[in-house]
C-alpha positions as a printed NumPy array, in Angstrom:
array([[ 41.104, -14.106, -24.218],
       [ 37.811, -13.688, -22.341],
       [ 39.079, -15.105, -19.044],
       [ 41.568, -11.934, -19.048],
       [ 40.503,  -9.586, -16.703],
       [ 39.648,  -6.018, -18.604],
       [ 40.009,  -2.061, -17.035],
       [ 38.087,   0.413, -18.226],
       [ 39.534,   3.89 , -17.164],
       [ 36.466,   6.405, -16.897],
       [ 38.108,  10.265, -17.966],
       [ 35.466,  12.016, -20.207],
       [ 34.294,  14.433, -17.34 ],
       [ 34.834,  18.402, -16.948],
       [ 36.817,  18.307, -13.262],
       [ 34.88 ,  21.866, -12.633],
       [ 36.127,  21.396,  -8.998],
       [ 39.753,  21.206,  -9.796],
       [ 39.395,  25.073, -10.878],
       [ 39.663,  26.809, -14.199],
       [ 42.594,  25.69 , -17.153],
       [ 42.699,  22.075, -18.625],
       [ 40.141,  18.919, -17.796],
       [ 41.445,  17.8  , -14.455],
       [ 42.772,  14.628, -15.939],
       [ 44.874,  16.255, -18.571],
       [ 46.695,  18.331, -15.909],
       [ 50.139,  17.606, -14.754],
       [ 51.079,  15.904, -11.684],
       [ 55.171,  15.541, -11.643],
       [ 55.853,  16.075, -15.235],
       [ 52.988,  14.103, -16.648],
       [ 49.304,  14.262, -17.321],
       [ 47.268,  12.748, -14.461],
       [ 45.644,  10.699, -16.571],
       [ 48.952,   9.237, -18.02 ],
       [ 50.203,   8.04 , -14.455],
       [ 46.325,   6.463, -13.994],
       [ 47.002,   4.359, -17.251],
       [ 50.391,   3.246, -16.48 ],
       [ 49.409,   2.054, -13.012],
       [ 46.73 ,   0.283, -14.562],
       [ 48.969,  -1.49 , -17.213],
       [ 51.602,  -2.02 , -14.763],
       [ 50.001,  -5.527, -13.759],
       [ 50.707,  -7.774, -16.839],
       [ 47.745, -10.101, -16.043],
       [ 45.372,  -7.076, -17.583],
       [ 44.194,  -8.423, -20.794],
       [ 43.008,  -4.352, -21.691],
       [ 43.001,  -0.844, -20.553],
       [ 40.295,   0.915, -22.423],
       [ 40.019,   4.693, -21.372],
       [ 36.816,   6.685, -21.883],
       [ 37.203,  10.159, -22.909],
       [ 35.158,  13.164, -23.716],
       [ 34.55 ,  13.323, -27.789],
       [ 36.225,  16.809, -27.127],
       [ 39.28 ,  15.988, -25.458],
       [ 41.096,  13.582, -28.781],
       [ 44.296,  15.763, -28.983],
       [ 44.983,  15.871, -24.936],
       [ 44.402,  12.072, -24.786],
       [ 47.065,  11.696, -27.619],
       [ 49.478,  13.733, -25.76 ],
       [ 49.086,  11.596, -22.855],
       [ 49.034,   8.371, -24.353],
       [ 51.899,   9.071, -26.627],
       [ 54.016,   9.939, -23.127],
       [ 53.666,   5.983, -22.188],
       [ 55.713,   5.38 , -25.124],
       [ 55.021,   1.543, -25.344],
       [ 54.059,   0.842, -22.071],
       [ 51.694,  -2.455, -21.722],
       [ 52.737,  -3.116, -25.581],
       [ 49.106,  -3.784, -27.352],
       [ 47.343,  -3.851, -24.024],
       [ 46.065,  -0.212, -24.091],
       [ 43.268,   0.088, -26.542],
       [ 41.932,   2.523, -28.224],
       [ 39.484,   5.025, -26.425],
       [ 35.876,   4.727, -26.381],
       [ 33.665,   8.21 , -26.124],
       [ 31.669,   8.898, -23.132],
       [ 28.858,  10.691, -22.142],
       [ 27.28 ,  13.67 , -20.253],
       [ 27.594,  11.513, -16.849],
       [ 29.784,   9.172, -15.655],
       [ 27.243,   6.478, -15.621],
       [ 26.765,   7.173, -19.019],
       [ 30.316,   7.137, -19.814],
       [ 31.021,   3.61 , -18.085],
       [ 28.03 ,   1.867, -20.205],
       [ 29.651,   3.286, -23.56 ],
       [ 32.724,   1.929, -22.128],
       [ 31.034,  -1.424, -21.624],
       [ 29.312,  -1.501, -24.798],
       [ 32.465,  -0.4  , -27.082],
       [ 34.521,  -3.285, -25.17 ],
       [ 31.4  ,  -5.97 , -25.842],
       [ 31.321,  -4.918, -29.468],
       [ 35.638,  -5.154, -29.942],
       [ 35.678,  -8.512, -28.389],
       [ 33.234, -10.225, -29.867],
       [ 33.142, -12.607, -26.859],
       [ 32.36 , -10.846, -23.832],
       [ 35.439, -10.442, -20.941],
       [ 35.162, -12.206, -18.095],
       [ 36.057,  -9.365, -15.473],
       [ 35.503,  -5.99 , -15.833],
       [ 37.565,  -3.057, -13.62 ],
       [ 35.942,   0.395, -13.584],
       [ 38.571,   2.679, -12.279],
       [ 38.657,   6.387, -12.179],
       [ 41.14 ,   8.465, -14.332],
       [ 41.49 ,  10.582, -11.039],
       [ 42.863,   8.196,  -9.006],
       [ 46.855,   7.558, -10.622],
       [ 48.176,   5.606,  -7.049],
       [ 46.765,   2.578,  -7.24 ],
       [ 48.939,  -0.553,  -6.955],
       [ 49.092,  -4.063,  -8.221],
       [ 48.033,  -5.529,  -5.309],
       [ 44.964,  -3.719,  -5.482],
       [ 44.022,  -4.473,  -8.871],
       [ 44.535,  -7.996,  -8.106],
       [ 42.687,  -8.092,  -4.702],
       [ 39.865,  -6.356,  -7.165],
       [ 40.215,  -9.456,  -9.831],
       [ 39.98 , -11.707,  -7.066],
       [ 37.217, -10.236,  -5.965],
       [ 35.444, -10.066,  -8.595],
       [ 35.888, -13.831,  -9.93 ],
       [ 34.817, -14.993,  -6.218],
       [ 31.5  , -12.547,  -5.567],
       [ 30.914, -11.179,  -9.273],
       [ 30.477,  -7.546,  -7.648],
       [ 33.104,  -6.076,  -5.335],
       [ 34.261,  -2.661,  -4.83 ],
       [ 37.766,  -1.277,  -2.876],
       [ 36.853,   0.376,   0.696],
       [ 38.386,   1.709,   3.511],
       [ 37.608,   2.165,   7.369],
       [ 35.762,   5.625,   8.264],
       [ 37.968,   6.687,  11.051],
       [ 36.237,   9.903,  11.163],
       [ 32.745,   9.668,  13.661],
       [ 29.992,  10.435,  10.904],
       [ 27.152,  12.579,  10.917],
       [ 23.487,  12.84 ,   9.539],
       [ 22.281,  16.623,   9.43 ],
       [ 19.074,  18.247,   7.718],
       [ 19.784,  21.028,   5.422],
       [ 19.614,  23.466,   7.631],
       [ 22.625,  21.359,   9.741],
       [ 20.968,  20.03 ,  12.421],
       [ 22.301,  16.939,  13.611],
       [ 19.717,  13.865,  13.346],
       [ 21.989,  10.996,  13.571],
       [ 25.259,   9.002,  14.023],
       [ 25.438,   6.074,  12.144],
       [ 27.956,   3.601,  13.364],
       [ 30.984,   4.042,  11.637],
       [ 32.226,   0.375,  11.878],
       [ 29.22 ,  -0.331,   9.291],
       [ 30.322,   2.38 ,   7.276],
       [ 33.335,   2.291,   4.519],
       [ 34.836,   4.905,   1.857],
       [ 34.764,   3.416,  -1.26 ],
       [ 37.105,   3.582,  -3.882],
       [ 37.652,   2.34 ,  -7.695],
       [ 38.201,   0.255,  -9.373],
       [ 35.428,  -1.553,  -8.637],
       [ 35.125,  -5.036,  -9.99 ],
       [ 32.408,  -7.138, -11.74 ],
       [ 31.852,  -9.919, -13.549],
       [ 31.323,  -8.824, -17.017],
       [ 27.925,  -9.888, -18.111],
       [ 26.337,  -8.926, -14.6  ],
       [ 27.581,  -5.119, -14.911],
       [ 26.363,  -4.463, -18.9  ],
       [ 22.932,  -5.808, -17.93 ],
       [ 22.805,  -3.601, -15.091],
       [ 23.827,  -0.61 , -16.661],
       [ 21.791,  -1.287, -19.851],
       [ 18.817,  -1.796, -16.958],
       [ 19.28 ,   1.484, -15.609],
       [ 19.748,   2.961, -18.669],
       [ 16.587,   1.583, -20.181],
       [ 14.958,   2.947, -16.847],
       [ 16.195,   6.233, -17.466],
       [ 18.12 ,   6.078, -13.918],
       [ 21.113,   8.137, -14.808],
       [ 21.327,   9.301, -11.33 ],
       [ 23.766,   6.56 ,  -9.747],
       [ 27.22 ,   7.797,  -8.345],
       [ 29.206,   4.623,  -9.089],
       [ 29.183,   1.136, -10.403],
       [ 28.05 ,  -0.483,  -6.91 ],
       [ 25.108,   1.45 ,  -7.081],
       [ 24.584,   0.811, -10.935],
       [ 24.92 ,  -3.288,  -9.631],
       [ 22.692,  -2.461,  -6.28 ],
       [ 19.808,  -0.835,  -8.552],
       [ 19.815,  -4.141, -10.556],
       [ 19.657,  -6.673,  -7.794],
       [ 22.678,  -7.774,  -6.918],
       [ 24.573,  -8.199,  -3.471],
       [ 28.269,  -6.453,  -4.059],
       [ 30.612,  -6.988,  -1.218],
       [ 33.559,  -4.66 ,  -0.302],
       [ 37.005,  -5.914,  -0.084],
       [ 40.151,  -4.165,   1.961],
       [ 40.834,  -0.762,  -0.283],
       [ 44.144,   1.341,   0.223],
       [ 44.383,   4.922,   1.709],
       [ 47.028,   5.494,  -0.77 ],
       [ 44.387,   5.132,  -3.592],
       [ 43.478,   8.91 ,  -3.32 ],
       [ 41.211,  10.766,  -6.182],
       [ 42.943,  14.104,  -7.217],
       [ 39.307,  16.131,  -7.382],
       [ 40.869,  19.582,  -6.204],
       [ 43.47 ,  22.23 ,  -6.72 ],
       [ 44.416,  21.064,  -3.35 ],
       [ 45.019,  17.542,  -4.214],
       [ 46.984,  18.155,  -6.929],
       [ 49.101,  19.883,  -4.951],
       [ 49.254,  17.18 ,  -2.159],
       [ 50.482,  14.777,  -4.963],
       [ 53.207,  16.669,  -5.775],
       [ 54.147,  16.659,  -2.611],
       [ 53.532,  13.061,  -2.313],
       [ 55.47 ,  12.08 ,  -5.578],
       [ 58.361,  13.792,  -4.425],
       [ 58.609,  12.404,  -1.285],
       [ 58.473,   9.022,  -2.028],
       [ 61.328,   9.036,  -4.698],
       [ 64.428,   9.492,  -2.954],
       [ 67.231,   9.09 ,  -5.426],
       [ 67.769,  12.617,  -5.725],
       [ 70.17 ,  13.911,  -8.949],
       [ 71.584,  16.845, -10.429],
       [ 72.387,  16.651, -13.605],
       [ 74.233,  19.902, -15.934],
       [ 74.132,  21.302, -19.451],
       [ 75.28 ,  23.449, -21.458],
       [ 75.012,  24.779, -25.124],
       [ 75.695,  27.323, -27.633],
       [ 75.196,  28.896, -31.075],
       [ 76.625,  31.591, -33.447],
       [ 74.316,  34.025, -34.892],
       [ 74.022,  34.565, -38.251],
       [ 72.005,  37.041, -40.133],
       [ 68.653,  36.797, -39.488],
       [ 65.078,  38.528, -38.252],
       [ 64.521,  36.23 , -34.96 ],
       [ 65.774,  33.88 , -32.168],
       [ 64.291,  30.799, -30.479],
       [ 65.249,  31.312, -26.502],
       [ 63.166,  29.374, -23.948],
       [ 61.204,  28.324, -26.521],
       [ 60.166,  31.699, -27.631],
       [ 60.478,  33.481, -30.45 ],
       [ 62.205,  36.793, -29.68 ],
       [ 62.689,  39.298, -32.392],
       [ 66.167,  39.947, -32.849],
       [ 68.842,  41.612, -35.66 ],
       [ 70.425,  38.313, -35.973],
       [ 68.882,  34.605, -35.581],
       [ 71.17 ,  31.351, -34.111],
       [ 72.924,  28.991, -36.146],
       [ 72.204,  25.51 , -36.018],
       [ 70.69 ,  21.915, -36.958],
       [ 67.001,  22.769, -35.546],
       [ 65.908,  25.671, -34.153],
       [ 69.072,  26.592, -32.169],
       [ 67.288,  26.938, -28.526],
       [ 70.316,  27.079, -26.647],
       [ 68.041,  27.254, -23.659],
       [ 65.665,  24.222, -24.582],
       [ 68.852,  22.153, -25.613],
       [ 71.412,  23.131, -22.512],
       [ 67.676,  21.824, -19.87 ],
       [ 67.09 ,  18.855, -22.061],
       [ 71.122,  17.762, -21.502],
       [ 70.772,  18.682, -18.215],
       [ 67.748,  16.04 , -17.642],
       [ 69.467,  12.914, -19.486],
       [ 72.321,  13.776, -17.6  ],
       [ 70.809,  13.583, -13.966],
       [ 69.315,   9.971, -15.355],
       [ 72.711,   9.135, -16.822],
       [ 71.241,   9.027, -20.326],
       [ 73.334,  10.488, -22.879],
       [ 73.209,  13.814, -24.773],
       [ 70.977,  15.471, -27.253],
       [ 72.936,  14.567, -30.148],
       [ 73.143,  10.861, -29.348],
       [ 68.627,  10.548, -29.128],
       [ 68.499,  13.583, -31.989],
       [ 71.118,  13.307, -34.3  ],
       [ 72.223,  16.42 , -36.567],
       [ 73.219,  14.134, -39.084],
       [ 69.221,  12.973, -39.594],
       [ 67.409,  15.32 , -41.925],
       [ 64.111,  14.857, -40.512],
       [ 65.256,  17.232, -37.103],
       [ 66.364,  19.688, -39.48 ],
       [ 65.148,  23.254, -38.06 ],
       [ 62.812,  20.977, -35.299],
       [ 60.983,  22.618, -32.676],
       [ 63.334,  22.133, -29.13 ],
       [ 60.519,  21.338, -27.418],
       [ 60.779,  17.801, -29.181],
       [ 63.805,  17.373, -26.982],
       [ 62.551,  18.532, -23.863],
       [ 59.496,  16.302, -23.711],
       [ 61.545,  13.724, -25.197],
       [ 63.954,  14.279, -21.831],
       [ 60.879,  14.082, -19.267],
       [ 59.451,  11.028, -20.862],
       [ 62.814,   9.347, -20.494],
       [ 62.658,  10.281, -16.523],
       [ 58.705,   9.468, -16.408],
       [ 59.343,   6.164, -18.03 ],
       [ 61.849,   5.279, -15.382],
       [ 59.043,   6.346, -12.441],
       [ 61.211,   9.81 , -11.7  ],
       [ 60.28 ,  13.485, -11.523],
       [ 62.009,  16.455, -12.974],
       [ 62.116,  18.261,  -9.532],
       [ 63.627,  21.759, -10.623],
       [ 65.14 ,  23.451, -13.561],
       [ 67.151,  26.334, -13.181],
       [ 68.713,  27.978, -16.65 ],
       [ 71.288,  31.075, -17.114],
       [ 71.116,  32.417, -20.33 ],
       [ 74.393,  34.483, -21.568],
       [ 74.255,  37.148, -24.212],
       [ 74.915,  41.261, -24.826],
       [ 71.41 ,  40.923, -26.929],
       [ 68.643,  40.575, -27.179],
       [ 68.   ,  41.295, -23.433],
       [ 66.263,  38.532, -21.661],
       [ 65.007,  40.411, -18.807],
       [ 61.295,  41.239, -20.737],
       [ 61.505,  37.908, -22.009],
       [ 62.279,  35.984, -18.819],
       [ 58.883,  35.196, -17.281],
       [ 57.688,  34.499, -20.166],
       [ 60.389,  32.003, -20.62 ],
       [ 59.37 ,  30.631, -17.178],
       [ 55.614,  29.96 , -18.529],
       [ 56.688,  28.693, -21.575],
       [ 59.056,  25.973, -19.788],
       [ 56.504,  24.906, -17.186],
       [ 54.145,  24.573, -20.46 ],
       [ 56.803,  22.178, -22.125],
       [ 57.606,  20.166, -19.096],
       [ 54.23 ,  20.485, -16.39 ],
       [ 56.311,  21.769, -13.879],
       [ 54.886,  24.458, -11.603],
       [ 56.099,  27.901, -12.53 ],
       [ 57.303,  27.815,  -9.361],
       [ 59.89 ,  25.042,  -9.997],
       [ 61.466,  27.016, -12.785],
       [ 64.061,  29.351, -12.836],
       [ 65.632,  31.634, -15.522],
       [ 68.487,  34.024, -15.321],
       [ 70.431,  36.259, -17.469],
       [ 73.908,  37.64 , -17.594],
       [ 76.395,  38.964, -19.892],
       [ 79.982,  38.522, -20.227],
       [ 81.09 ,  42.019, -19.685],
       [ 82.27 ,  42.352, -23.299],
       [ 84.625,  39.688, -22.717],
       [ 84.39 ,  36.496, -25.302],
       [ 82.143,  35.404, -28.136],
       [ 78.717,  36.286, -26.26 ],
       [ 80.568,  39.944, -25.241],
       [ 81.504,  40.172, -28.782],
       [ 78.007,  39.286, -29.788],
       [ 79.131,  36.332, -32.301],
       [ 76.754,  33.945, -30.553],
       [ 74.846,  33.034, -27.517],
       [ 75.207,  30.332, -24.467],
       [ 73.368,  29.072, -21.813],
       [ 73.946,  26.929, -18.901],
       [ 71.075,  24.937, -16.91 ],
       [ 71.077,  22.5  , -14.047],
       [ 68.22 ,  19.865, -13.322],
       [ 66.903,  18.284, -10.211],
       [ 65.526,  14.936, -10.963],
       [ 64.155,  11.978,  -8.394],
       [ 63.258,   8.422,  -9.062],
       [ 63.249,   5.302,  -7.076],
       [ 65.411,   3.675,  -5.654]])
């Protein structure tokens, strides 16, 4: 309805300054893509009518990935993403004009919030809402407690502007509607492309846009630095801390190859079993539904279904962390013992590492692999099959 207020979630740019790899919003933070924690807060107020992100025309594939991890989340709410452009300006008016044309009657309230920024809370969006319906143009800000400084280029000082006039502003920043897509289609018609954010977009137009009380919670992750201050942050503010156990194993049968890790090592003899046999991938996955208390492997994946037959483990394992995501938790550490005569995992075992970091966005650093044999002694020291064993560390809220 157009009363509903609307988000638009701006996430087509490069994030050069987060380093090289992945756009910075496709990166994990705890387990998930950054930009999958910045949709879910935004859907997490049920008063949002829409979220409609804005991604790069490049970037399809990674945007599935993370949208699929919300696995239902807001229901209908979160649309379909609209394309941006080379600048964020650009990218928030093809954002406005995509949601104009799929409504047919314009919104009411429009939130522009950055794809960077995944900490926002309810109470912000609706302060924002609020703000919005009372002034048409309002944007989050927070006290400069810092003294603040004017320099030349050289870095001369020339000035100290009072920093009680001064705020830090933040998204999303909240307009009504009509009064932002004029603006932007103003400055676009201008060829003004040079505006850093909405308020300025609004400012350039005309119109007075107030501040309301922002949060110092509602960080933007722009460096390799920040991501790794929101780990640190996530972790710290779930304190339900669980272990949770598995364990697995196959027979070998004849065969060319086995699937450990989720590699493919070459090997005289390959594992037995429904899907792939990853007694590595299948022993972590049981170890994360049992920290959350969540059944098994066969009771989400059954062997009696056809359509897992010879599946990818990897299916389970992201399966796994989307259970713990869904319930606000992070997989904290994963630490897996693999036990065979052969092949020898020692060549093998960072490689492991990567590949499990890859599967669940954990920092290499936060996973652990280890191999032993069984002296001779048993099935694995008679080299009829392999096991493995793995523990998980996983925190949620309380």
């Amino acid at each position: 309805m157009a009363g509903s207020p609307h988000i638009l979630v701006v996430a087509a740019g490069r994030g050069s300054r987060a380093g090289e790899g992945l756009p910075k919003q496709y990166r994990f933070v705890g387990g998930e893509p950054l930009l999958t924690r910045t949709l879910r807060a935004m859907l997490a107020d049920p008063g949002i009518e829409s979220v409609t992100p804005v991604i790069h025309p490049d970037d399809e594939e990674l945007y599935r990935h993370s949208a699929a991890i919300l696995n239902g989340t807001g229901g209908t709410r979160l649309s379909a993403p609209a394309f941006g452009g080379a600048t964020r300006q650009q990218s928030v008016h093809a954002g406005l004009e995509a949601l104009a044309e799929r409504n047919g009657v314009l919104p009411d309230i429009v939130l522009i919030h950055d794809g960077a920024r995944p900490f926002s809370s309810p109470s912000l969006i609706r302060r924002a809402v609020d703000s919005a319906r009372q002034h048409g143009a309002a944007v989050p800000g927070c006290l400069v407690t810092d003294t603040i400084k004017q320099v030349t280029g050289a870095g001369a000082i020339v000035g100290t502007p009072d920093r009680n006039a001064l705020r830090a502003v933040q998204t999303p920043q909240a307009f009504a509607f009509d009064l932002i897509l004029k603006a932007h289609r103003k400055a676009s018609h201008a060829a003004r492309h040079d505006l850093t954010d909405d308020a300025a977009v609004a400012e350039y137009a005309g119109h007075q846009v107030f501040v309301f009380e922002g949060e110092q919670e509602n960080t933007k992750i722009t460096t390799a630095d920040d991501f790794s201050r929101a780990e640190t942050r996530l972790l710290t503010s779930l304190p339900d801390i669980r272990m949770g156990q598995g364990y697995d194993v196959h027979a070998f049968v004849d065969g060319d190859h086995v699937w450990l890790g989720g590699l493919k090592i070459p090997h005289d003899k390959t594992l037995s079993g429904h899907s792939d046999a990853d007694v590595v991938l299948h022993a972590i996955t049981d170890a994360i539904l049992g920290a959350i208390g969540d059944g098994d492997i066969g009771a989400h994946f059954p062997p009696s279904q056809a359509q897992w037959k010879g599946a990818a483990s990897d299916i389970f394992l992201k399966d796994a962390m989307a259970r713990v995501a869904s319930r606000g938790g992070v997989v904290a550490h994963i630490d897996a013992t693999v036990v065979c005569e052969r092949p020898k995992i020692g060549p093998h075992r960072d490689a492991m590492r990567e590949r499990i970091a890859a599967i669940t966005g954990l920092a290499i650093d936060r996973v652990a692999v280890k191999a032993t044999t069984s002296e001779r002694l048993g099935f694995t020291g008679r080299e009829e099959g392999i096991a493995a064993l793995a523990v998980a560390t996983v925190r949620l809220p309380i």
